[in-house]
C-alpha positions in Angstrom: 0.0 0.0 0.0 1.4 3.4 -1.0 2.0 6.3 2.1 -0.2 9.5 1.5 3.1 11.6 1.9 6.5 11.4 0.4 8.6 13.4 2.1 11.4 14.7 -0.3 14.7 15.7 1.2 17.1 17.4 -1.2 21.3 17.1 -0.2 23.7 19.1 -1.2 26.5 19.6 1.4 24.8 19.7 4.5 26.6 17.0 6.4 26.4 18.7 9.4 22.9 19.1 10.0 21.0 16.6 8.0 20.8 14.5 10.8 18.4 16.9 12.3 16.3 16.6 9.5 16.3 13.1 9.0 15.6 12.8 13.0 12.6 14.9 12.4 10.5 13.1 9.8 11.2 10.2 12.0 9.3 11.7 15.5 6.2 12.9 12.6 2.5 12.2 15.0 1.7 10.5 11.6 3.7 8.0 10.3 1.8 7.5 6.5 5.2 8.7 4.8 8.1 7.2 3.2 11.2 9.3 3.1 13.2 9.9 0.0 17.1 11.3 0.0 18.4 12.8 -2.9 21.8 13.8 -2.5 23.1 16.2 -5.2 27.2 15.0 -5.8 28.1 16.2 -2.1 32.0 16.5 -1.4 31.7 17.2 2.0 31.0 13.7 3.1 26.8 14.0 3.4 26.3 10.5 1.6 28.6 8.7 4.1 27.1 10.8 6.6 23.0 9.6 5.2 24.6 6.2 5.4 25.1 6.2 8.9 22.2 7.8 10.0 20.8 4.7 12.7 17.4 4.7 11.3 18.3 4.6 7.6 17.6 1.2 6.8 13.9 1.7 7.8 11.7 -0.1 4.9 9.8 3.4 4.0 13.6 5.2 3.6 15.0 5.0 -0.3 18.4 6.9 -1.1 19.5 8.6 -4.4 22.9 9.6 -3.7 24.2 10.9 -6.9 27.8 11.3 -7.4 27.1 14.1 -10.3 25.5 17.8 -9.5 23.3 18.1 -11.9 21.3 21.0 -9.7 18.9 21.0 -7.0 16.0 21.3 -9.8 16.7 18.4 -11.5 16.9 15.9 -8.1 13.6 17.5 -7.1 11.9 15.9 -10.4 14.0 13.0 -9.8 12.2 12.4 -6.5 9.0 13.3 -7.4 9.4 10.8 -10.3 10.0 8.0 -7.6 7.7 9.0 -5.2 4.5 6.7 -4.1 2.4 9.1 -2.6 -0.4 11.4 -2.9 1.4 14.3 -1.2 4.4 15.5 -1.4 6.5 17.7 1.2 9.8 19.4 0.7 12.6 19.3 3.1 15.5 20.9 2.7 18.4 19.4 4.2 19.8 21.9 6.9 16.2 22.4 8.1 13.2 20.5 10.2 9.8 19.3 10.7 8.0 20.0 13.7 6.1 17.0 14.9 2.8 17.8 13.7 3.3 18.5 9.8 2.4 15.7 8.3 -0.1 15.0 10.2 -2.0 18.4 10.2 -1.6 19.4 7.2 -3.3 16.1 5.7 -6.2 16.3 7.9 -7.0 19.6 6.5 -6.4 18.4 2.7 -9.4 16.1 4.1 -11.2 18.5 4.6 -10.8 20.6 1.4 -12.0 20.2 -2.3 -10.2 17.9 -4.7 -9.2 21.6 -7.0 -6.7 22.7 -3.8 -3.2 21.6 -4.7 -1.4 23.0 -1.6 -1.8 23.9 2.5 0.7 26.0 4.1 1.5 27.8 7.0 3.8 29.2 9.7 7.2 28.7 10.2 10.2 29.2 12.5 13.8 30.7 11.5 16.7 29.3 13.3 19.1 32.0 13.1 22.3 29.6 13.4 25.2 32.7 14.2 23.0 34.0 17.1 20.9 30.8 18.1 18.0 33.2 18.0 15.0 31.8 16.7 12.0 34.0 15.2 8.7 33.1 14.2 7.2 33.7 10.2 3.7 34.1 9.8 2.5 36.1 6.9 0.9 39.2 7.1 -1.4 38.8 4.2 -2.7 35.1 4.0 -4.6 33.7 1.4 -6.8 31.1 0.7 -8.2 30.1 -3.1 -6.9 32.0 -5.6 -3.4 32.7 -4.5 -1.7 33.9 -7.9 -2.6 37.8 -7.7 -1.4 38.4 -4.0 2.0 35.7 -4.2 3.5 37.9 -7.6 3.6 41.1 -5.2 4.4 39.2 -2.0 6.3 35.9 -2.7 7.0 35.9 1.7 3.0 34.6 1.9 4.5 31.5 1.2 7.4 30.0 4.3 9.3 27.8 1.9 9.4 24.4 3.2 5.6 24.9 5.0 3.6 23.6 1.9 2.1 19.9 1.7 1.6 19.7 -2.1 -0.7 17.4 -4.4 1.8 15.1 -6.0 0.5 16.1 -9.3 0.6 19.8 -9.2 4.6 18.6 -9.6 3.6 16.4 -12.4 2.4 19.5 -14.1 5.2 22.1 -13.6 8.3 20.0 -12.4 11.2 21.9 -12.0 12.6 24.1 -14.4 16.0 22.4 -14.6 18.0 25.5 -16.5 17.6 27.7 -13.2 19.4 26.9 -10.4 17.0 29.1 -8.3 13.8 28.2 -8.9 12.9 27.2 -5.5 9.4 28.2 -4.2 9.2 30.4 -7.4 7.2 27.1 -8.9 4.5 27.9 -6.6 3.7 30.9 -9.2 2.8 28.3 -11.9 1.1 26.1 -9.8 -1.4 28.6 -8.3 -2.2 29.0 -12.5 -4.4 25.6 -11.7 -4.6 25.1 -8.3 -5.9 26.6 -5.2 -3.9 27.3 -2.2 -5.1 27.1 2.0 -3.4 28.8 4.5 -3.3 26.9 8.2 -2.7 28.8 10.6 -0.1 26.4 12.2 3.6 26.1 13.3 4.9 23.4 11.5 8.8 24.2 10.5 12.0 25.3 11.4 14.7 27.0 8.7 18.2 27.6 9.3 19.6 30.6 8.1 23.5 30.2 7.3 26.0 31.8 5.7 25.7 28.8 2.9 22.1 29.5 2.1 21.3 29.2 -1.9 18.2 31.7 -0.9 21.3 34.2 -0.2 22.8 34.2 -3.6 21.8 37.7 -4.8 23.7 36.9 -8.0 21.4 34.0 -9.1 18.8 35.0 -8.1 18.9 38.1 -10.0 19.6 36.2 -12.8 17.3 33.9 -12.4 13.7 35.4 -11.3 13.4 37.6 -13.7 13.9 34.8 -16.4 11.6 33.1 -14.8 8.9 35.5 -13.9 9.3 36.2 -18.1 8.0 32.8 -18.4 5.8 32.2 -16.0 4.3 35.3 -17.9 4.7 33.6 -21.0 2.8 30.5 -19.8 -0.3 29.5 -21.5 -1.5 28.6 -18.2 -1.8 32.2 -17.1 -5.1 33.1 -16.5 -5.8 36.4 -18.9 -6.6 38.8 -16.6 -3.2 38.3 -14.8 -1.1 39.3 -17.7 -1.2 43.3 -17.0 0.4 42.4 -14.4 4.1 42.0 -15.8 5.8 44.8 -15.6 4.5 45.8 -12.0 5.8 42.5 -11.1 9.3 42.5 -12.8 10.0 45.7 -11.3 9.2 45.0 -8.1 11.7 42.5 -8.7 14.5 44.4 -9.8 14.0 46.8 -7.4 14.0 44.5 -4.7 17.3 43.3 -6.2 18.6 46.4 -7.1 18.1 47.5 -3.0 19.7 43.9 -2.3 22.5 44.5 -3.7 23.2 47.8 -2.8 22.3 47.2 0.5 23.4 43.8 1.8 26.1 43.5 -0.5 27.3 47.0 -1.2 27.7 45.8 -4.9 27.0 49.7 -6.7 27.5 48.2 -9.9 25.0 45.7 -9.6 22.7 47.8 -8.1 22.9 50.2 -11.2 22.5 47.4 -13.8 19.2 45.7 -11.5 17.9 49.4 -11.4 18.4 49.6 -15.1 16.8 46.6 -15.9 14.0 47.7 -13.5 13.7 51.6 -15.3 13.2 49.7 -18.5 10.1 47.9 -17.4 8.6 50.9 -15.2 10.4 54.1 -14.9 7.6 56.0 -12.6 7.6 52.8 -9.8 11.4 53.4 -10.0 11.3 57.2 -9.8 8.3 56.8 -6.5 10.2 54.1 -4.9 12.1 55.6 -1.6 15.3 52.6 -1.6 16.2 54.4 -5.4 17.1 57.4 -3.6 18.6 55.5 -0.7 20.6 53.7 -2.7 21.7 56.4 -4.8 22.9 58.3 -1.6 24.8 54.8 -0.3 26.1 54.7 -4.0 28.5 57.9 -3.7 29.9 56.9 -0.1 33.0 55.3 -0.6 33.0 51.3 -0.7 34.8 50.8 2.4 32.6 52.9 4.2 30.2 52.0 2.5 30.3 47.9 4.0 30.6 49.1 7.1 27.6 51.3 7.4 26.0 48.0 6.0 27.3 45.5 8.1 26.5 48.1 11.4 23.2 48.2 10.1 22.8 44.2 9.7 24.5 43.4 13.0 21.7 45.7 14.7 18.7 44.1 12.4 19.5 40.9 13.5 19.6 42.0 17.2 16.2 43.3 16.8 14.4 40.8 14.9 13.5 38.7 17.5 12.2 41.2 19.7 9.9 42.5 16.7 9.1 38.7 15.7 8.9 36.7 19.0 8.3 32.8 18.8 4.8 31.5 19.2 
């Protein structure tokens, strides 16, 4: 008999902590899952480290511990391809489950139409150069028709909260020529499928200095190729195309602050602010971080990082007085 849930772990250098991970699909309230490794060509050691994980031999466990790195992308649809279940539920590899997941987040799929693809929810961050821990809940959520509010606020979704219909995967696997694509697949699934929010803790993410999600580089490159196509999709509802170039700068502006800001990259910031003047030069000209950056763009570099790294040390003191657990 096939589990409800395959629970899809993606590896890629995370010998350290995917223990934890491992640990916590094992101490699920439900146990209708079967666990599937990918590992992405580690060379720190993370398949020998799988290997000896105590539990690992456990009948619903299967590895796929690939000695090429072909991308994360590409192991996602090679574990959804092997997967038994009706659900599936990504977990990355330096983060965790909270007990009750699995187990909540089917009992509300029970309790929702057959045209909902996804539940998500709440999540922690584990904040692992303080040991701080925050909660995430969105300020917005949705329920139903989740396209229109998730292009101007991608943060509605936590990224590993979701429970997802296996075959809302079958329909948009991974786009394998991004290396980014991440939770940006959620914008072609909500084409089809409806989305419900439950109002539930049910994660933990680690933030690190590793994190792919960090990687202002990619991901400029990469979401506004893929925002283009998503665009371009003959799956987009009609009334959702005038909203492109709202969305792409929104985008680049983000990216262009990013950079500027986290990163002190002035060159970048220019050519994302370019990009973004292109699409809309009015949400440029009315956005407040185009001045700021301009003014951090003719302060000298050096000074310029450390004005930025001041200003992140104190962010990240504040946060979890502003965000408190629970």
């Amino acid at each position: 008999m096939s589990p409800r849930v395959s629970i899809i772990i993606p590896s890629y250098n995370h010998a350290r902590w995917i223990h934890q991970a491992i640990d916590s699909v094992f101490v699920q309230t439900s146990e209708d899952w079967e666990l599937l490794i990918v590992d992405d060509g580690s060379s720190d050691g993370s398949r020998d480290t799988i290997r000896q994980h105590p539990r690992i031999d456990d009948p619903r466990v299967r590895l796929f511990l690939n000695e090429d790195n072909a991308g994360q992308a590409r192991r996602l649809n090679q574990a959804v391809a092997e997967s038994r279940g009706e659900f599936v539920s990504l977990l990355a590899s330096d983060d965790w489950y909270l007990p009750t997941k699995v187990a909540s987040q089917l009992a509300a799929f029970d309790r929702l139409a057959a045209d909902y693809g996804v539940v998500y929810g709440n999540g922690y961050r584990f904040y692992e150069d303080t040991g701080r821990t925050v909660s995430f809940r969105p300020t917005s959520p949705v329920n139903g028709d989740i396209l229109p509010a998730l292009f101007f606020d991608s943060g509605i979704i936590y990224p590993i909260t979701p429970l997802v219909r296996r075959e809302c995967f079958v329909q948009f696997p991974f786009w394998e020529e991004f290396r980014t694509e991440g939770e940006a697949v959620y914008w072609r699934i909500g084409m089809r499928w409806k989305f419900y929010y439950l109002d539930e803790y049910s994660v933990v993410m680690r933030a690190h200095t590793y994190n792919s999600g960090s990687d202002i580089y990619r991901l400029h490159k990469d979401v506004p190729a893929i925002l283009r196509r998503v665009f371009d999709h003959p799956s987009l509802p009609p009334h959702l195309h005038p909203y492109r170039q709202a969305v792409l700068s929104q985008y680049l502006r983000k990216f262009a602050w990013n950079a500027m800001r986290q990163h002190s990259d002035a060159a970048l910031w220019r050519h994302c602010l370019g990009e973004a003047f292109a699409e809309s030069p009015s949400r440029v000209a009315t956005d407040p971080r185009t001045w700021l950056g301009a003014a951090f763009a003719v302060i000298p570099a050096t000074t310029r990082t450390a004005i930025n790294a001041q200003l992140t040390h104190l962010r990240l003191r504040l946060l979890p007085l502003l965000r408190r657990p629970g």
